[in-house]
C-alpha positions as CSV (number, residue, x, y, z in Angstrom):
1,X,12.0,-60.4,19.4
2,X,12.5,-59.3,23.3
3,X,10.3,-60.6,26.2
4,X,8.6,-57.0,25.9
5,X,7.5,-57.0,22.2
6,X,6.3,-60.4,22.6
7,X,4.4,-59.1,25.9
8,X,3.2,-56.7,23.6
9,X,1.7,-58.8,20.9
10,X,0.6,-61.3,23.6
11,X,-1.6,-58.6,25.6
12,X,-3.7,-58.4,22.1
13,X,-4.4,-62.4,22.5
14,X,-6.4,-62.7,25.6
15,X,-9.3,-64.6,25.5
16,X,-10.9,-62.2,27.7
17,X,-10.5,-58.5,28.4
18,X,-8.4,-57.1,31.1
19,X,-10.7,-54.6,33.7
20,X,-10.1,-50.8,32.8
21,X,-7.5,-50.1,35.2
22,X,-5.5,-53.4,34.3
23,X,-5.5,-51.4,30.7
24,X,-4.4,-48.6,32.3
25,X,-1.3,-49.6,33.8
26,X,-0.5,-51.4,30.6
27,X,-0.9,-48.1,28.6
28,X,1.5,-46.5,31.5
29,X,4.1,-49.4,31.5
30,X,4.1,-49.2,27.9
31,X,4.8,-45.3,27.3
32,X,7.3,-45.6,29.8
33,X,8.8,-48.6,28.5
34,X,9.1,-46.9,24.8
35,X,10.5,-43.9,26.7
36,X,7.6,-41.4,25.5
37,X,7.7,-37.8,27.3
38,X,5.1,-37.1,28.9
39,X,5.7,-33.3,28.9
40,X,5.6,-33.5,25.3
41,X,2.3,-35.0,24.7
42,X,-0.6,-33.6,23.7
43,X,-3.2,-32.9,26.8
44,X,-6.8,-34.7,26.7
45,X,-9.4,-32.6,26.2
46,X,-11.5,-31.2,29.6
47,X,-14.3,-33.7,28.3
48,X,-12.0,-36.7,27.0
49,X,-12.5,-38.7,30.3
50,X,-10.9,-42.0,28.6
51,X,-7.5,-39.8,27.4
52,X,-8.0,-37.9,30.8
53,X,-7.7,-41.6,32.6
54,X,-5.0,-42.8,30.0
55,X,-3.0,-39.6,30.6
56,X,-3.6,-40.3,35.0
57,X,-2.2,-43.3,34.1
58,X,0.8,-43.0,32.3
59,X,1.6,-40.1,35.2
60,X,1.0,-42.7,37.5
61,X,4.5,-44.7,36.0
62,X,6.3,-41.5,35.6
63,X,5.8,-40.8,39.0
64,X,7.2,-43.6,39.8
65,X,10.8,-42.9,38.5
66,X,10.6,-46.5,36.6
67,X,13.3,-46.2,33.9
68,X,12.2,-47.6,30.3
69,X,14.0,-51.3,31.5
70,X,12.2,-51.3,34.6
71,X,8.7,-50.5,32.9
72,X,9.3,-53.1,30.3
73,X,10.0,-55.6,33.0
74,X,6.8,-54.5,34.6
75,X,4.7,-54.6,31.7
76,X,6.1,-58.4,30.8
77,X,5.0,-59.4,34.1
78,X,1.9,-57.7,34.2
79,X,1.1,-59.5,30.6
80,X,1.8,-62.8,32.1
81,X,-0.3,-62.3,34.8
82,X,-3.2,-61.4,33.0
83,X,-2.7,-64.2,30.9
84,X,-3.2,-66.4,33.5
85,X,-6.0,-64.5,34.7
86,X,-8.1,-63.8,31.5
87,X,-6.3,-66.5,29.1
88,X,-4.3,-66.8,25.7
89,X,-4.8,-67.8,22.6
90,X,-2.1,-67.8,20.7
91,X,-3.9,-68.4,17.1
92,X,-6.5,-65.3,18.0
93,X,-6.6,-62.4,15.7
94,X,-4.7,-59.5,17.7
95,X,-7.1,-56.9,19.5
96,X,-6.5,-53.0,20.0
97,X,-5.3,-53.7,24.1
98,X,-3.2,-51.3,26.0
99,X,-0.9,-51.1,24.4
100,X,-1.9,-49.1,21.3
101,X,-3.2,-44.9,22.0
């Protein structure tokens, strides 16, 4: 398993959850990181505020000109530092965060 896919399962373990923009850049990081096209997805509704956001978001990355390596670096950071910010358990029962649409 690479450092990302264990980033990946990890950011489901948190003992607490992450702020809404600290999800955000997670769902950015990982699009990128799974080299998703952005052009190619499907556009949130003018009333869908949370795929609205999600979509800002993973604009945000692209913008950036992060390659899928870089983003995956990112994102395993990112993870870590939330872990140390909201804390890990590694026996919890996976949640639904960030990383999944």
């Amino acid at each position: 398993m690479s450092a990302f896919d264990t980033a990946v399962a990890d950011s489901k373990k948190l003992t607490a959850k992450p702020s809404n923009d600290e999800l955000l850049e997670l769902y950015g990081l990982f699009k990128v990181a799974n080299g998703e096209d952005i052009t190619k997805a499907e556009k949130p509704g003018m009333f869908d505020l949370k795929g609205k956001a999600k979509t800002k978001a993973w604009q945000t990355q692209v913008d950036a000109g992060l390659t899928s390596d870089e983003a995956k670096e990112k994102y395993v950071k990112l993870v870590e530092s939330l872990k140390e910010k909201y804390g890990y358990d590694a026996n919890k029962v996976p949640e639904n965060v960030g990383a999944t649409a």
